[in-house]
N, C-alpha and C positions, 0 to 999 in steps of 0.2 A: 142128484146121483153122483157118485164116486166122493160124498164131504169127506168118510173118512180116511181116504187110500190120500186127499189132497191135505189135510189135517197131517198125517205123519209122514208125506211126503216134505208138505213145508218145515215142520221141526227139523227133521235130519238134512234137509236142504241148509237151514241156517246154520247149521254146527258145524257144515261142511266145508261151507262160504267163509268162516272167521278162522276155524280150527285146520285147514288144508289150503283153499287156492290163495285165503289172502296172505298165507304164508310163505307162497313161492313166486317166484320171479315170473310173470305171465309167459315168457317164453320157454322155459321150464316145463311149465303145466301144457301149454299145448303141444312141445312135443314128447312129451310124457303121455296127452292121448292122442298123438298120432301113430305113436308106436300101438297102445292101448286099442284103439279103434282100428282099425286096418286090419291086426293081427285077426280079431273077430270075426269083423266086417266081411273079409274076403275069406275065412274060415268059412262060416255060415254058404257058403259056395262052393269048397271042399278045399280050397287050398291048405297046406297041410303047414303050413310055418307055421311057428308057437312063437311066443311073444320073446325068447331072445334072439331068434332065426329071424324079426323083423324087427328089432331093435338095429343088428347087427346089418342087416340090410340099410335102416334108415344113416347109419354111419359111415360104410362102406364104401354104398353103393352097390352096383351090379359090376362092381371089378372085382368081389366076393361073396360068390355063391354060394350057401349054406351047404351041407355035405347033406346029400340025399333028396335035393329039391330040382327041380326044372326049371328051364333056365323060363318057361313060358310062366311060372308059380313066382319067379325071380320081377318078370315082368310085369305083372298082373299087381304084384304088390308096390313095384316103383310106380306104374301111372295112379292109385290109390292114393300114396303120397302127394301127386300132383293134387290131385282131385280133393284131397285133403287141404290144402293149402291154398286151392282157389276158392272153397267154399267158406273155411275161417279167415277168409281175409278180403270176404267181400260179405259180409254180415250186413251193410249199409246200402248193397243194390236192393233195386228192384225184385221182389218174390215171381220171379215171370218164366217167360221160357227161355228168353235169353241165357238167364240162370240155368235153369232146366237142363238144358239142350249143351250149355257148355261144362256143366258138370260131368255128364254123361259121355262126355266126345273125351274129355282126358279119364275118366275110368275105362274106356273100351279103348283107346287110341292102338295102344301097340298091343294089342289080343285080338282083337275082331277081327282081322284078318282068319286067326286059324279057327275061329268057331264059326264065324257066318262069312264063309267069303262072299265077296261081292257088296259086304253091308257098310255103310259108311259111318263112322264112329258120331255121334251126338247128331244123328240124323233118326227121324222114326222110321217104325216097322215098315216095310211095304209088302209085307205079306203075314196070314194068319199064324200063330205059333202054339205051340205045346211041349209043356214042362212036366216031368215026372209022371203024376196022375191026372195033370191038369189041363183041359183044352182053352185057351183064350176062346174071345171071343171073335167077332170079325174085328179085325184090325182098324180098318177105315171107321167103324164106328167108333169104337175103345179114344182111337187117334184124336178125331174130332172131339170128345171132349176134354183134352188134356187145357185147353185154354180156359175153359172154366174153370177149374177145377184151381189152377193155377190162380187167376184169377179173385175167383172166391176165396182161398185158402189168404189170400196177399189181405184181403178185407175185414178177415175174422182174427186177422194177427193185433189189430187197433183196436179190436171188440173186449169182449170181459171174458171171452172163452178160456179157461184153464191152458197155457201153453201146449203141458203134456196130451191135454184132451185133442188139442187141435193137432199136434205132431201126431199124435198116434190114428187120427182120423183121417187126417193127409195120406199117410203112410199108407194106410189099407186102403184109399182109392184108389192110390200111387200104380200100386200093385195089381190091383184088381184090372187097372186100364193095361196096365204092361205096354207101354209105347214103343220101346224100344227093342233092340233086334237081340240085344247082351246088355247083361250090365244095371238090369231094373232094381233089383235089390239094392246092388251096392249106391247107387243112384236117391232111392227111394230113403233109404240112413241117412245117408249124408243129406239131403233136406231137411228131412224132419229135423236133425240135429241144426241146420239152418234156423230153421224157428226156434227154438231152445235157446240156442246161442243169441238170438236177436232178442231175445226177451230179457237173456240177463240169466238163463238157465242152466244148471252142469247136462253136459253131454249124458246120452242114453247110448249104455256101450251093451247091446245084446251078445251077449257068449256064446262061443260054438258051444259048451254048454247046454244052452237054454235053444239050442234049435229045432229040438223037436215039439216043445210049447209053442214057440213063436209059430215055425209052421201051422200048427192046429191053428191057433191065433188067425191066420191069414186066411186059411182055407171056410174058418167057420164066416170073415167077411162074403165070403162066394158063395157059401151054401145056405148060411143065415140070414144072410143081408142083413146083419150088424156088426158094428164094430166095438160093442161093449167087452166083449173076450180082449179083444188088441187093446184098448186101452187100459183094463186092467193090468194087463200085461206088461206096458210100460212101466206104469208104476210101481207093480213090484218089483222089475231086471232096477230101475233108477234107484228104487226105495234102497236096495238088496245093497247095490253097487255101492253108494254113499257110506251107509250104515257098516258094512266092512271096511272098506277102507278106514273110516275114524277108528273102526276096534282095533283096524293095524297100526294105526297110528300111534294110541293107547298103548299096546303091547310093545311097540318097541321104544317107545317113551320109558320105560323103566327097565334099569339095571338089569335087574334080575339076577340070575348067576354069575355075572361077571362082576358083581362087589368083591372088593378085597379085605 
């Protein structure tokens, strides 16, 4: 299942690897997607910066507020930065909860306050939750399996399973358990792209966009109980993402109108 989404996933994965990252300075590239992933990431959750309102952020800082943003949209997207930065620069821990857990404490750190008071950042739920149309389940149950899950996931990273199959299957239990009190999404990306990255793989940058797929995506893991839709899924936002960029690349590779 999925040979040929993984067939022209790896073609335009290698065009991408010689023709784009080996082209630039690694630190370049990754804060080229941090600006890139965050703007999304925390999109995909309503926040409304577009990708030069978090460039500009990621240079600034929060001594310059974008015109028309909150200062809590301001902050939501500096601890992301954190969270960004602790997760690409610890590609070599352990896949556990350590991780987990301290991922999650710097994506909620200075917001949690104002959505859960009382909730303590990179700590789990202690009580049941519900989102849009969605009821969790009981908590203490969901909660209890996160060690597995964890676990297992860290075992099948050394196995022969497709990265992207196993990122995207991670992903929809991720979610599905919803452990935490805020912050599960943005949480639940930045793993998966833990695995990607530990394999040697380009990041899976989902577009506000693409967030009305991805929803369906997640919601058919809950009602379906498969996650064949989400990892399709992956592979085309990754496929997508690769394969434009080289055509921008392409395009602005040549003159064009501006020969003399």
């Amino acid at each position: 299942m999925f040979e040929q989404e993984i067939e022209r996933y790896e073609q335009v994965r290698r065009a991408y690897e010689t023709q784009i990252k080996a082209k630039m300075s690694p630190q370049d590239y990754m804060d080229w997607h941090e600006v890139l992933f965050s703007c999304h990431s925390c999109g995909i959750e309503g926040n409304t910066f577009t990708v030069d309102d978090t460039r500009i952020l990621k240079e600034q800082g929060l001594s310059m507020v974008p015109v028309g943003h909150s200062l809590l949209e301001c902050t939501e997207m500096a601890d992301h930065f954190r969270a960004f930065r602790y997760v690409t620069t610890h590609l070599e821990a352990p896949f556990d909860e350590t991780l987990l857990r301290e991922t999650n404490r710097l994506v909620t750190e200075n917001t949690l306050a104002y959505r859960a008071p009382g909730a303590v950042p990179g700590e789990y739920t202690t009580e049941d939750m519900a989102a849009g149309d969605t009821v969790f389940g009981d908590h203490e149950t969901l909660v209890a399996r996160v060690p597995s899950l964890m676990a297992s996931t860290a075992q099948a990273i050394t196995g022969n399973l497709h990265p992207m199959i196993l990122a995207a299957r991670f992903h929809g239990y991720f979610e599905y358990l919803h452990p935490f009190r805020d912050g599960n999404g943005r949480t639940g990306r930045l793993l998966s792209n833990w695995i990607l990255m530990h394999t040697g793989h380009p990041m899976v940058i989902i577009e506000v966009k693409d967030r009305g797929a991805y929803i369906n995506a997640l919601r058919q893991v809950r009602t379906e109980g498969t996650d064949e839709h989400l990892i399709a899924f992956f592979f085309r936002v990754a496929t997508e993402r690769l394969e434009g960029e080289l055509a921008q690349k392409r395009k602005n590779t040549h003159l064009g109108l501006f020969l003399f």
